[in-house]
N, C-alpha and C positions, 0 to 999 in steps of 0.2 A: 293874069295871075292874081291870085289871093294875098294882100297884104294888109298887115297893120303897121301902124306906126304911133309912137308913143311919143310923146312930147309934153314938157311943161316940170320936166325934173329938176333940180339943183341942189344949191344949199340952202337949209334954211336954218332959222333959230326955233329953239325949245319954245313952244306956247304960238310958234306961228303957222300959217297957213302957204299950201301953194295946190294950185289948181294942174291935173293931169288932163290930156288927153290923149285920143285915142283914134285915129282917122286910118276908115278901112276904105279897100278899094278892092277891084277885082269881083266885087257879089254884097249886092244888098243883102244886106245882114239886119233889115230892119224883123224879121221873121224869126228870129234865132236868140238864142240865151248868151248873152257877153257876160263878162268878168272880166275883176284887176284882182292878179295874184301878184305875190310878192316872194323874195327869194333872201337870205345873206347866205355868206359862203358857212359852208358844214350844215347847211338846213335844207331839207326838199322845200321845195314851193310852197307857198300856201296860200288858203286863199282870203282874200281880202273881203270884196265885194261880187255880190252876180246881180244881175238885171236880166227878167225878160222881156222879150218883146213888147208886152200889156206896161211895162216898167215898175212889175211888182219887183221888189228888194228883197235881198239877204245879206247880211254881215256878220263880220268876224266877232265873236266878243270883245276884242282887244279892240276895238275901231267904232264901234255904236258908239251914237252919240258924240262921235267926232267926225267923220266919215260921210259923203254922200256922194253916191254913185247915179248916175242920170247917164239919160241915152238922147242924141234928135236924128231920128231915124231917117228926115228927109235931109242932114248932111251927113248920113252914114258913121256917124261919130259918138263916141262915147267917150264920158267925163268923169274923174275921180277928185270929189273938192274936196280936200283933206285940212282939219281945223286944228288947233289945238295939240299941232305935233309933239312927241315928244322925242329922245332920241331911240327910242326902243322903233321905230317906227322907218328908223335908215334900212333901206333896202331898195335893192333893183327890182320894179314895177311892172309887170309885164302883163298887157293887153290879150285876151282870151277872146275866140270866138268860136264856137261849133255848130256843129247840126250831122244830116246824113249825109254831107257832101268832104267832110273831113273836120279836124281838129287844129286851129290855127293861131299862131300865137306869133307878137309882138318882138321886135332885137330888147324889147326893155329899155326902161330910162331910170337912173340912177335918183336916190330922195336918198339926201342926208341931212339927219335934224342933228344939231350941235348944241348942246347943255348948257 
């Protein structure tokens, strides 16, 4: 079976840093487009970061230039270093994965920045 899992969330302070990851099992997903979306409550999802396969990027405006999403395909793992938090950035984090084999996604791990 198809899994992610999200680890490396907590509390942090305003201006600091914490490192996400993301460890998939069940299918190499080194071939596939991954993303870190993020959620707070009364908000749809949205998205964060994507990575493909090649480890071309895309990001949120809200998150350039603080933000760096990376993939190491041969630990099937993907990583969200997040710099320079602020509190607008508290949200539950959740690990994306797709292709033609379905759409998969992470229980999420919690990031709360404190002012």
């Amino acid at each position: 079976q198809v899994q992610l899992v999200e680890s490396g969330g907590g509390l942090v302070q305003a201006g600091g840093f914490v490192r996400l990851s993301c460890a998939a099992s069940g299918r190499d997903f080194s071939s596939n487009v991954m993303g870190w979306y993020r959620q707070t409550p009364g908000k749809q999802r949205e998205l964060v970061a994507v990575i493909s396969s090649g480890g071309s990027t895309n990001y949120a405006d809200s998150v350039k230039g603080r933000f760096t999403i990376s993939r190491d395909n041969a630990k099937n793992t993907m990583y969200l270093q997040m710099n320079s938090l602020k509190p607008e950035d508290t949200a539950v984090y959740y690990c994306n994965a797709r292709g033609w084999f379905g759409n998969y996604w992470g229980q999420g791990t919690q990031v709360t920045v404190s002012s």
